[in-house]
N, C-alpha and C positions, 0 to 999 in steps of 0.2 A: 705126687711125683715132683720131687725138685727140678727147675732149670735145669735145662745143658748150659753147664760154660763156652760163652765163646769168646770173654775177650778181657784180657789180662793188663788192667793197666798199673806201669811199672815206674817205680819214684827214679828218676833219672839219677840226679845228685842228691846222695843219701842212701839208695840200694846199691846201682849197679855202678857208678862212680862214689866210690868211698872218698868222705872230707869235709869238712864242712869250717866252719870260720873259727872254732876253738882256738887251730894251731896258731894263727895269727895274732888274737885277742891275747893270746898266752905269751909273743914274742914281743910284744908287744908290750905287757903288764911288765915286764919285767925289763925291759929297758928300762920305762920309768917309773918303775919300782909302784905298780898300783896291783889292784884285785883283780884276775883277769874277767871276772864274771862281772865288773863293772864293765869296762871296754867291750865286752861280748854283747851288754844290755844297751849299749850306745850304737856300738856300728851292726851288730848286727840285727837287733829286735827294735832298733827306731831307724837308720839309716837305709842297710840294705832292703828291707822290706818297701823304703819310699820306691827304691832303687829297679827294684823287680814289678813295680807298678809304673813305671816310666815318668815318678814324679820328678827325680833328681836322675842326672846324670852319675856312671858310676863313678868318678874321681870320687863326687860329693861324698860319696859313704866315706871313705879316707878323710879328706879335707875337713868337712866337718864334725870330724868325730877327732882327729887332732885340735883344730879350735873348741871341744867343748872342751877337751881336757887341758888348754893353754899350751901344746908341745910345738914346738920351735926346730924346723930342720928334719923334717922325718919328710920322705917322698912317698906321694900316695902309689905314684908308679913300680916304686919295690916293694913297698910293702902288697901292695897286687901280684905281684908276681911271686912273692915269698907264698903266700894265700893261693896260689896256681899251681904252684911247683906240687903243693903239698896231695893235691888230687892222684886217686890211683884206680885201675879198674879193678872191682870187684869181680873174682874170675871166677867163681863159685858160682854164682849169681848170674854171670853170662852165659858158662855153660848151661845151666839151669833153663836158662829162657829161650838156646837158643833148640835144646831137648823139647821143649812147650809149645815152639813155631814146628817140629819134625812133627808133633803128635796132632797137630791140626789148628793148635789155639792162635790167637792171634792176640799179638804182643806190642802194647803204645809204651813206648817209655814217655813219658810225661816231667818236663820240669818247670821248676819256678826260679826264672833265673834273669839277670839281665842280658840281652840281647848278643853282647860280644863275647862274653863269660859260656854262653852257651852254645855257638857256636865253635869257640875254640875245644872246648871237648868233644864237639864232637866232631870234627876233624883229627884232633889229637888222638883218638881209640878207633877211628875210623869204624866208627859205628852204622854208615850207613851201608857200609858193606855187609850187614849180617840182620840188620833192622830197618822196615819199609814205613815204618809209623813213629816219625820221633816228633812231640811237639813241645814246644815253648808258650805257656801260657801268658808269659807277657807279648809272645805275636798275636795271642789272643782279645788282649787288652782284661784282663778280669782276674782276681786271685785266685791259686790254682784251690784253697777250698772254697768252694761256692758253688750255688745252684744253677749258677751260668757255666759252668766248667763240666759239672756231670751231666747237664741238659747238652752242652755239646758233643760230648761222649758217646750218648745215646743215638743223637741226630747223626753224629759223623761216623758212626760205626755201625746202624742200622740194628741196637739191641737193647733191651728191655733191661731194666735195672738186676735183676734176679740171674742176669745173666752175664754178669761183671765182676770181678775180683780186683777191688782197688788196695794197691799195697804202697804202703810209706813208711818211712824211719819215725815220722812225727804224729806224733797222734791228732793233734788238731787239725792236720792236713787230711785226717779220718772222716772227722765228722759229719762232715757234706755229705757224702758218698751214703757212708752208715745211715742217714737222716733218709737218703731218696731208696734206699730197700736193696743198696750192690754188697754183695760181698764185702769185707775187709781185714789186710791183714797188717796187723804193725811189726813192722820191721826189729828183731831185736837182735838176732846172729842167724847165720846162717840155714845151721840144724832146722832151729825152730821156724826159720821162716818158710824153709822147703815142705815141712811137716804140715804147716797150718797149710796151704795151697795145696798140696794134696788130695786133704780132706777136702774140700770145698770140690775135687774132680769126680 
């Protein structure tokens, strides 16, 4: 007899807030005239990752992701907010989860984000009017894949791995979870992603 599901944990930024640093990296490239998937391998796959572990401050991820590329006159403050603006709620996704909390199950959105970034979403969607479980794995101190993040899952929600459906956009944000025996689903649109969680009910 499989687990009963009891508790759904849900990729914050990436599921249920649509956006991620493309659109920036792309505004970016093309100011001055580069490859945006260079830019996207600098600020966000070396800088923001420092960023979301509380090693640099967030300007940093701007600031020195213009000095590697020598750009002269760009503000990390707009271009933050260019990269802010571009965030939207997933409302497929919301109503979805918020169907999942009527049915009994119990719903963590989970992000990895730096600490101001993550609170201004959610203030902005006013999410905590409809979700009682929102965490921040940088108030965690650990990255959100790791055996210290699904060990706290467990401990702080009182349930057994087999009893967990961990959902993300990013597959290596998978693997922890997959590795301790939870459920999981990657995120690819919407259909499929209500389909795959289904199954798993």
């Amino acid at each position: 007899m499989k687990p009963k599901i009891k508790l759904i944990v849900l990729d914050f930024h990436g599921i249920l807030v649509k956006g991620d640093y493309k659109p920036v990296c792309r505004m970016l490239a093309k100011k001055h005239n580069v490859k945006w998937e260079e830019v996207y391998e600098v600020l966000y796959k070396t800088h923001f990752r420092e960023a979301v572990l509380g090693k640099i401050p967030e300007s940093q991820v701007y600031i020195r992701t213009f000095k590697h590329f020598g750009w002269k006159g760009d503000s990390w403050k707009e271009t933050h907010e260019y990269h802010k603006n571009a965030m939207h709620l997933n409302n497929s996704v919301y109503r979805f989860s918020l169907q999942l909390q009527k049915k009994g199950y119990t719903v963590l959105l989970l992000s990895q984000n730096t600490a101001d970034q993550f609170k201004s979403y959610v203030k902005r969607f006013d999410l905590k009017k409809d979700f009682k479980y929102i965490t921040n794995t940088f108030d965690l101190g650990v990255p959100k894949a790791s055996k210290e993040t699904t060990d706290w899952i467990k401990k702080e929600f009182q349930v057994k791995s087999g009893e967990v459906i961990f959902c993300d956009d990013q597959e290596n944000n998978l693997v922890a979870a997959k590795k301790d025996g939870m459920k999981t689903v990657h995120y690819k649109n919407f259909t499929q992603f209500k389909s795959d969680i289904t199954k798993f009910l």
